[in-house]
N, C-alpha and C positions, 0 to 999 in steps of 0.2 A: 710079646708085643708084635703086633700085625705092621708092615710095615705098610706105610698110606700110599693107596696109589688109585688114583682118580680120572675116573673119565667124563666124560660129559652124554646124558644121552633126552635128544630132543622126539618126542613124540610129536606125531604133525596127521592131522587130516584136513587133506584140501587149502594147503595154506601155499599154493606156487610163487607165489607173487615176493613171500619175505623167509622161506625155507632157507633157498641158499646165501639168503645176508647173514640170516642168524648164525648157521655154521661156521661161514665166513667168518666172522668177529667171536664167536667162542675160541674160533683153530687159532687167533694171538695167544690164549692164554692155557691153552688145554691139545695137546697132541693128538689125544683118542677120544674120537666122537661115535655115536653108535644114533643112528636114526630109526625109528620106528614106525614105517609107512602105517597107518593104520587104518587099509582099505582105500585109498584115496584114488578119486577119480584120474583121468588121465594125465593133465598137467601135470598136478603134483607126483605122480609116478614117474614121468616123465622128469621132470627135476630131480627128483629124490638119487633117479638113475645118472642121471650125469654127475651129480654131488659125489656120487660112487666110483663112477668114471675117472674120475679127476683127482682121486686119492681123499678128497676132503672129510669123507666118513665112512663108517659101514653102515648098509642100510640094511636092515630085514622088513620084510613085507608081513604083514598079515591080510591074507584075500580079503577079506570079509571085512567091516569095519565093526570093531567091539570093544570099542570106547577106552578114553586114555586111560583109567587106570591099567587096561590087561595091556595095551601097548607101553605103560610104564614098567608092568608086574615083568614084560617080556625083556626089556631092556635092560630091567636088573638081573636077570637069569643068564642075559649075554654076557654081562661088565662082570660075572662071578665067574662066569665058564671061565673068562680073558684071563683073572687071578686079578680086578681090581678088588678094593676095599671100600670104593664109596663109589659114591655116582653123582655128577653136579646134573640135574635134572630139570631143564630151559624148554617153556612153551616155542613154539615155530611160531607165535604169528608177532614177533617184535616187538612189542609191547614193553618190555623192560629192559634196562638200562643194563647193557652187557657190559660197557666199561665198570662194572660194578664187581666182576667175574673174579680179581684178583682179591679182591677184599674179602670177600663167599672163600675161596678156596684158600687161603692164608687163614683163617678164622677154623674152616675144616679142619688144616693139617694139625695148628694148637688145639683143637676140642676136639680129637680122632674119636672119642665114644658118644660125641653128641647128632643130635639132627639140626642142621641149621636150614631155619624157615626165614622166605623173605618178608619184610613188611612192607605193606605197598605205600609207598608216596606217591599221592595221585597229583595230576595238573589238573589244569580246567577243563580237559578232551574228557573226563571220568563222567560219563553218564548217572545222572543222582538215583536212577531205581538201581545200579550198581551196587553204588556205596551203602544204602539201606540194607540188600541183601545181606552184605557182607557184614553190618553189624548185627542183623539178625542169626546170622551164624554165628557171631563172637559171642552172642548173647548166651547159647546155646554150649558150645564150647566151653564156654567159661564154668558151665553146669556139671559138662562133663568132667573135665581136666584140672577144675582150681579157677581160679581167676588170673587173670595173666598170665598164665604158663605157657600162652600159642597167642600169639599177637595176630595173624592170620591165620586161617586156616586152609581157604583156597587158592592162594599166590601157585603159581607154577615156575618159582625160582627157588630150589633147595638143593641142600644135598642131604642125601642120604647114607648112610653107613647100611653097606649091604646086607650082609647077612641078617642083620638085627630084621632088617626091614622085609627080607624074603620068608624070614618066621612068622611075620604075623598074620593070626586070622580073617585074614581081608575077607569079606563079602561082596566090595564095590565095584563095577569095573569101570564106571562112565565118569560124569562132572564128581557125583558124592566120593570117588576115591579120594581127592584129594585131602576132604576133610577126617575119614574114616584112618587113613596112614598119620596122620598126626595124631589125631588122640590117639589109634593105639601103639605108636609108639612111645607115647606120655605115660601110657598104662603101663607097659613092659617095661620101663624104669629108665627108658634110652632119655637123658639129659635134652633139653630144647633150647637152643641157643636162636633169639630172633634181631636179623639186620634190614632195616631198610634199605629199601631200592626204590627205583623211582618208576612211575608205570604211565604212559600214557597209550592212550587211546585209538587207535591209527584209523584214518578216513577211509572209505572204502577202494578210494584212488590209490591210498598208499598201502593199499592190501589185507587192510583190514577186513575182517571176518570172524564172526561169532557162531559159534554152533551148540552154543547154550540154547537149551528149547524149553521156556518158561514152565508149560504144565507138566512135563516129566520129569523134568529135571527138579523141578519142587516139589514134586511128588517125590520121588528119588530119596532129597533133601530132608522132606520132612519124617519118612520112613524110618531113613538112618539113624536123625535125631531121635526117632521114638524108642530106637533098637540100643543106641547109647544110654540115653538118659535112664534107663530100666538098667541097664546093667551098670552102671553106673550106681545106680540107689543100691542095688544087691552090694555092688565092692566094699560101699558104705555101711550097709547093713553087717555084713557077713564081716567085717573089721575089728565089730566089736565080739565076737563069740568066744574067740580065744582066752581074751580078760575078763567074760561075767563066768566061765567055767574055769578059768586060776580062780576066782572070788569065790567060789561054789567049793571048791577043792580045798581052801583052807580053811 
């Protein structure tokens, strides 16, 4: 038995405005935070570095900015170097309800072999071409994985079980990681435990910022989906070969 020991690790680009609230309010519930500059211009370097200053996390830089999943993929490579076993993995730009962190990481320690994904509870701040997207992925998902099996698929509140998750055949490194680490860890047999949390929308006063870029990132999106849903049909197909060749044999 592995024994559970959880960090928290926030990837951020360009988000100065709500970086160090977010830390701030994970460090009530979580000792070890590991941050993942992901190229970000000067402000948010400029935070990132004081957040460091001040004990409140470890930050690693990557020069370059190449998108959250590889500043995710990087942060799980830290939290395994450290000897964690999971990783509680919180967007920087505020959006969801941190008072939710103990609920996530109690939920963790009982289900230590699962992935637990958030589900998003939206207010009225939830932009409706959002919500669409997001069920156009569920739709998709649901294709891939079962039906219900991932209640979301692109929340940026989960934890992870390391190692499981540094095995897998990732492709993605920008917005589609998100979706790509959950079905494949639906595939590799890791258990999906899903909790709502609450998400709202933050005004651009309160630091809100998006850097979803509609035509690549659905291009991105729809690629993935092309690349799952084929290999998906094959898992399905290639399922049955074992049982028509016993049928064949007797």
């Amino acid at each position: 038995m592995i024994e559970f020991r959880c960090c928290a690790i926030v990837p951020t680009y360009d988000n100065p405005e709500t970086i160090r609230l977010v830390v701030d309010r994970i460090g009530r519930h979580l000792r070890h935070i590991i941050v993942i500059d992901d190229g970000s211009g000067e402000a948010c370097r400029d935070a990132c570095l004081a957040i460091e200053r001040d004990g409140l996390a470890r930050v690693f830089r990557l020069e370059v900015n190449s998108g959250k999943g590889a500043a995710v993929m990087r942060g799980l490579e830290e939290a395994e170097k450290a000897g964690f076993s999971h990783a509680f993995q919180i967007d920087a730009d505020g959006q969801h309800d941190l008072e939710q962190t103990p609920r996530f990481l109690s939920a963790a320690r009982e289900f230590s072999t699962h992935a637990i994904l958030g589900e998003p509870i939206y207010d009225d701040s939830a932009p409706s071409g959002r919500r669409a997207a997001r069920e156009i992925t569920r739709f998709w998902v649901d294709l891939e994985v079962g039906r219900g099996v991932i209640h979301d698929a692109m929340i940026g509140f989960r934890v992870y079980p390391i190692s499981q998750t540094l095995a897998l055949p990732l492709k993605s490194n920008r917005m589609a990681f998100d979706v790509e680490v959950c079905v494949l860890l639906a595939w590799a047999g890791v258990p999906i435990l899903n909790l709502p949390v609450g998400v709202r929308y933050l005004s651009s006063e309160e630091g809100g910022l998006s850097h979803f870029q509609p035509l690549m990132d659905n291009l991105r999106l729809s690629w993935l989906h092309t690349r799952l849903c084929t290999t998906a049909m094959l898992r399905w197909c290639f399922s049955f070969i074992p049982r028509s060749v016993g049928l064949k044999r007797s």
